[in-house]
Residue, then its C-alpha position, 0 to 999 in steps of 0.5 A: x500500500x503506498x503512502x498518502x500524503x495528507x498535509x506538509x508542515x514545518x517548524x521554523x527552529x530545531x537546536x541541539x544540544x550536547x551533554x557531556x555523559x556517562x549515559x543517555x540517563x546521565x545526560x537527561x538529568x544533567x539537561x534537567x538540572x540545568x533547566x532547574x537552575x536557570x528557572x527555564x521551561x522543558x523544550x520539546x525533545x523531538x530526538x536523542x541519542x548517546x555515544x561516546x560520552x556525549x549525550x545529543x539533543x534535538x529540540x523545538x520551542x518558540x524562538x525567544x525561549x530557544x535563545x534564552x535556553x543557548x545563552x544559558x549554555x554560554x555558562x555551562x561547562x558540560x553542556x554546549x549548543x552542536x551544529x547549525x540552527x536547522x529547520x523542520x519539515x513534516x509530511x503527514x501519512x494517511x495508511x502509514x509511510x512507506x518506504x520509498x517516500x523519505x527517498x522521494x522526498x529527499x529527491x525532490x528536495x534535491x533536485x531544487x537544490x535543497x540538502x536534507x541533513x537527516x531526517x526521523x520517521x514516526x508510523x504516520x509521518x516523515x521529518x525532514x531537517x533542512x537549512x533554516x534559509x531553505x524551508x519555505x522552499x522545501x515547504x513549497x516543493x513537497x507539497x507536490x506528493x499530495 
């Protein structure tokens, strides 16, 4: 059964963060601590992963809390801002995603010129992380797939 896309949608600011650890554990409790001390709000963690004594987080919240949240950083000596602010765009499934539509995606995104740094599956649904200058226009492209 092939995929049908339902909707596009994006998210205009993805950060990461990158948690000296021992564990995916220890880094979420060094995040949490953090937040704690600096009186800041959860962010919505949309992915992480551990290796190699560094625990990586992907995040998402409005713009002005993302920016307070990296300033904090700047002051912290286990925890640091990784990699270029990146922005989201998300193709809503009906019936499930089927295997060749990240390809797809990718292709077309491709051919316009527009490089996907990576990109995360859910049962219903494909994000696709894109240069923050880039997102209108990968918006624009993958509306072509409904």
């Amino acid at each position: 059964m092939e995929s049908k896309v339902l909707a596009v949608n994006s998210m205009a600011r993805i950060e990461h963060v990158e948690i000296a650890s021992t564990n995916l554990s220890h880094g979420f409790e060094k995040f949490a601590q953090h937040l704690k001390q600096n009186g800041l709000s959860w962010p919505q963690v949309l992915a992480s992963a551990f290796t190699a004594g560094k625990t990586r987080i992907m995040m998402t919240c409005e713009s002005e809390s993302l920016d307070t949240l990296l300033r904090t950083l700047e002051r912290s000596k286990d925890l640091r801002k990784e990699r270029e602010t990146l922005s989201s765009v998300s193709l809503t499934c009906f019936g499930g995603v089927s295997s060749d539509l990240p390809f797809r995606a990718i292709q077309i995104l491709q051919s316009r010129g527009i490089v996907v740094e990576k990109y995360v599956l859910s049962p219903h649904s494909i994000n696709l992380f894109v240069p923050v200058e880039t997102r209108e226009a990968a918006v624009t492209a993958l509306h072509s797939l409904i």
